[in-house]
C-alpha positions, -999 to +999 in steps of 0.1 A: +506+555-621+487+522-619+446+514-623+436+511-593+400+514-586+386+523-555+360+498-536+330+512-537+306+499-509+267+512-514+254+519-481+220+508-480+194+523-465+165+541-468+157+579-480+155+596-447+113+598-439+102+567-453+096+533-440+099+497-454+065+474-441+074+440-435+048+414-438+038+413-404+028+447-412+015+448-449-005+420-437-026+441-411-023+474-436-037+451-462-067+439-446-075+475-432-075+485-473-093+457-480-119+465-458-120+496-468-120+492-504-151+467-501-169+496-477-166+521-504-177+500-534-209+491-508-216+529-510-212+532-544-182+551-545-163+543-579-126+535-578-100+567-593-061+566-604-047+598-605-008+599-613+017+602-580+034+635-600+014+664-614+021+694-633+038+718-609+013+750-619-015+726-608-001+721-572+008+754-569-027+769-577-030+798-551-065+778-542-049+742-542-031+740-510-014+770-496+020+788-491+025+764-466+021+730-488+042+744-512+070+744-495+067+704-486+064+703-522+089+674-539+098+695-574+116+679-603+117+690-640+117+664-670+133+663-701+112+689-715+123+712-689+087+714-674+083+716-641+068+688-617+059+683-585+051+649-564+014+650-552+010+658-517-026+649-510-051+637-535-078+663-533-058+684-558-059+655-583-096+645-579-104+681-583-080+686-613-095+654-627-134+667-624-122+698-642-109+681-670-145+663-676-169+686-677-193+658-690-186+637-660-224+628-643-233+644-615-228+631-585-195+619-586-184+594-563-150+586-564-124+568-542-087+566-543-063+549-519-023+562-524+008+574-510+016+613-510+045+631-504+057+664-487+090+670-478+087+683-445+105+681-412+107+647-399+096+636-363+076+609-347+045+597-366+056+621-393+073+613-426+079+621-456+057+594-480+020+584-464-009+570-474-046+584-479-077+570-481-104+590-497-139+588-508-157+621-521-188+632-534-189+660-561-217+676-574-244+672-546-257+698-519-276+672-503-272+666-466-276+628-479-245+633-492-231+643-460-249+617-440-232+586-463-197+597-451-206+595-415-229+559-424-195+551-443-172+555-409-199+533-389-197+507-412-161+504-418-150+508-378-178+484-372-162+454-395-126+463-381-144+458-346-128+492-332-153+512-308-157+549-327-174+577-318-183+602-350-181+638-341-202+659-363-202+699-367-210+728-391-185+755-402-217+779-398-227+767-366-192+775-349-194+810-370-224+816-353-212+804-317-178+829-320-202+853-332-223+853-299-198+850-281-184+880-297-147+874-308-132+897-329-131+888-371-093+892-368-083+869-337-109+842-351-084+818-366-064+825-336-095+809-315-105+780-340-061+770-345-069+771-303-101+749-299-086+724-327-062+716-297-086+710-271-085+666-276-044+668-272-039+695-243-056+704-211-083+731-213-063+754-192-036+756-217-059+766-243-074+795-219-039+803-214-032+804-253-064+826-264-056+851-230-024+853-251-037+857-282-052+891-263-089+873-260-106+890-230-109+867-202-147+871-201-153+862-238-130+830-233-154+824-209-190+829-227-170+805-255-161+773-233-198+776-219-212+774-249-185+746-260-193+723-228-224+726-234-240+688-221-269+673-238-284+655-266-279+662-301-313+674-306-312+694-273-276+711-286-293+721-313-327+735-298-299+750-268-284+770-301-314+782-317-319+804-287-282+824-292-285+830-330-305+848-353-315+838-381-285+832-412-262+812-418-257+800-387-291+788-380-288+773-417-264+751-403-287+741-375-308+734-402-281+712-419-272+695-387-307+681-381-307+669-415-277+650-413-287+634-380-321+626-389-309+607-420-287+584-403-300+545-388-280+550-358-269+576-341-256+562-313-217+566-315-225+601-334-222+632-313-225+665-324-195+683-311-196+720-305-160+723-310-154+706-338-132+726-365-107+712-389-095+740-402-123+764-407-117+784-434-109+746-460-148+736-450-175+756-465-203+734-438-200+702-420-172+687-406-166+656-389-135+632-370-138+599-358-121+588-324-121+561-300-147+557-277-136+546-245-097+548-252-073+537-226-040+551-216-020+529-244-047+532-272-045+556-302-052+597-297-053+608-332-082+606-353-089+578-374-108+594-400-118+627-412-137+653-435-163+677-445-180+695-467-160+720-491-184+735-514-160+764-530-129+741-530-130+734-564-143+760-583-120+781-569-092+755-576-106+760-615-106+797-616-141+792-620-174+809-613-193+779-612-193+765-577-190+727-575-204+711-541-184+683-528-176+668-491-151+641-485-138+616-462-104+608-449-093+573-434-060+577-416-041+539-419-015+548-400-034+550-370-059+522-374-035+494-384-015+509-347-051+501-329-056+470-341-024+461-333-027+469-300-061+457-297-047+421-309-019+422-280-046+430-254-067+401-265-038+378-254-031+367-287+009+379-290+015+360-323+024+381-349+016+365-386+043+367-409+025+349-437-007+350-454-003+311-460-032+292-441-009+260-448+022+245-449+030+214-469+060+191-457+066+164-482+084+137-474+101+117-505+064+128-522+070+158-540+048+151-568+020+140-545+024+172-529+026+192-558-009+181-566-020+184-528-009+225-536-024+231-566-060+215-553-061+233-517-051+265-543-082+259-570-105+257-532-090+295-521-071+280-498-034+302-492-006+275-497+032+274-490+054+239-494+089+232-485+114+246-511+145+238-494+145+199-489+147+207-448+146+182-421+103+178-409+122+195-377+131+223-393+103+229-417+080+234-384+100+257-366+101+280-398+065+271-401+062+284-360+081+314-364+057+323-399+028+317-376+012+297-399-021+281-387-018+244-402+010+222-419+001+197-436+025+164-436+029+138-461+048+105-461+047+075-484+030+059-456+005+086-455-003+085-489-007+051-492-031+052-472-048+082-487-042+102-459-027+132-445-014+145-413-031+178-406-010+197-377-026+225-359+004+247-349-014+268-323-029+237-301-004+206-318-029+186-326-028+162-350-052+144-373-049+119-394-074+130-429-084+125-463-077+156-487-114+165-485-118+163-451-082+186-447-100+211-471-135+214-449-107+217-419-088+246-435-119+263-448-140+263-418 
């Protein structure tokens, strides 16, 4: 019997529900987390590295997620036989984290940009690794508190230059309104799962869906007058204190105008009647930010997301000791898709491939050019040169196809005269400059 070993041929591709960015796309994702990340530090939220796996107990914590969750858990064991599990959000960590420091100083603002993981079914827009982008607030009851999230959202849409509109509610406030309208304790998450809906299907379809949830017709329609209700924030809220007694929910009226009143600008922040996000998670306000204006082609989801969860984590702890905390949630996925489409509608098609604001061509002046590089570096200026000894024909249509802004050509003519040719890529020109007058170009 001879040796003969079978060809083995690795198919390669990836695990199914992930995704490979290529630079055209890391470099849009990347500027979105810059932006981000500088936003947060601006609000003093304090940067936090939590590990991707975690202690399986710890993600299974009858408080930490849900039935549901669990079963989009990734589990593993190690060598020790203990069993792990991949993390699938990073609330559970941050919360985990300010039980383990007892001693941490109150507040505590942290932020933390990752991928998660659940091992759910795949579809479109859904998979099965995906970033978050967090900031929370632990330790503070103050409407302040509440009010720097939705100041945070402003600021950050407002650099990216996308158009939001903030939606602002309170888990007390749409207590009281299914209160008064009287729907029953039992069919209530029914109603809220139903109302959640109401920016993805028409309102007839939800009517339809709470008639079928057995929701007399009559109540359904109390609710949805109460929920179109049209006016100011400060009317909505005067409107409301007419329907409830006092409680909790007038407490959250109370809430309401305290957020509102703390904020600069409240002119793409509306407070929204309807606004849920999964009532029984928020312990008071809640808030989502969408596009204002959006056309037929432009994102639908959310781009951001939160609220207020004061029992979260001492419930998470097994704990008596309730620790306030409210959070906010920017969704990358979708941004980075609206700015892309944004960028196409501008008329500027060019997709960059490269981060490089230049790209040197030498020719027969490597050393030179060398040099040229490592100054136009030491200025902060992003710099590529010709590795492959190419043709100046082909160096330009690789530079073209990068969509790099500049190259930069040098000859022994060129230098010799202690000069270089500049090449805008987007107009062609040309100019003829010394290396000073190249960086003041490329820095402008």
């Amino acid at each position: 019997m001879g040796n003969e070993s079978k060809e083995f041929k690795l198919e390669l591709e990836r695990a199914k529900g992930t995704r490979d960015f290529p630079p055209e796309e890391m470099i849009v994702r990347q500027q979105v987390l810059d932006t981000l990340r500088t936003s947060f530090e601006l609000f003093g939220f304090n940067p936090l590295e939590t590990p991707i796996f975690e202690r399986f107990d710890v993600l299974a914590s009858k408080y930490a997620g849900g039935a549901e969750i669990l079963k989009e858990t990734f589990k593993m064991k190690d060598q020790g036989n203990r069993d792990l599990g991949l993390r699938y959000d990073l609330t559970v960590p941050a919360s985990r984290f300010v039980g383990m420091n007892p001693s941490l100083k109150m507040p505590f603002k942290r932020y933390q940009m990752g991928p998660v993981f659940r091992d759910g079914p795949i579809k479109l827009g859904r998979y099965r690794e995906f970033w978050q982008c967090d900031v929370d607030t632990f330790g503070s009851k103050n409407m302040l508190a509440d009010a720097e999230c939705v100041m945070l959202a402003q600021s950050v849409f407002r650099k990216l230059n996308l158009d939001v509109v903030v939606e602002v509610s309170n888990r007390k406030v749409l207590d009281g309104i299914l209160t008064y309208c009287e729907i029953p304790e039992e069919k209530r998450v029914d109603v809220i799962t139903a109302i959640d809906k109401l920016k993805k299907v028409n309102i007839k379809d939800v009517e339809k869906e709470l008639q079928e949830k057995g929701i007399p017709s009559e109540l359904i329609d109390r609710l949805f007058r109460v929920l179109k209700t049209t006016a100011t924030n400060e009317e909505k809220i005067a409107k409301l204190k007419q329907l409830f007694p006092p409680g909790p929910a007038c407490e959250g009226l109370k809430e309401m105008q305290d957020l509102l009143s703390s904020l600069d600008d409240q002119s793409n922040v509306v407070f929204e009647l309807g606004l849920a996000r999964g009532l029984a998670y928020y312990t008071g306000t809640v808030f989502e930010g969408f596009l204002r204006n959006s056309k037929e082609d432009d994102v639908k989801s959310s781009l951001c997301g939160g609220g207020r969860y004061d029992k979260m984590v001492g419930n998470f702890l097994q704990s008596n000791k309730e620790v306030p905390a409210v959070g906010l949630s920017f969704g990358i996925e979708p941004i980075t898709e609206q700015m892309k489409i944004n960028k196409q509608r501008s008329g500027d098609g060019r997709v960059q491939k490269s981060v490089a604001q230049v790209f040197i061509i030498p020719i027969q002046t490597v050393p030179f050019c060398l040099q040229v590089a490592g100054i136009l570096r030491k200025e902060g200026i992003n710099t590529e040169i010709d590795l492959m000894d190419r043709a100046i024909t082909k160096n330009l249509n690789y530079a073209n196809v990068l969509n790099i802004p500049f190259v930069l050509i040098a000859g022994t003519e060129e230098v010799q005269k202690n000069r270089l040719k500049l090449k805008n890529m987007k107009s062609g020109e040309e100019q003829m400059l010394t290396l000073a007058e190249v960086v003041k170009v490329l820095q402008s």
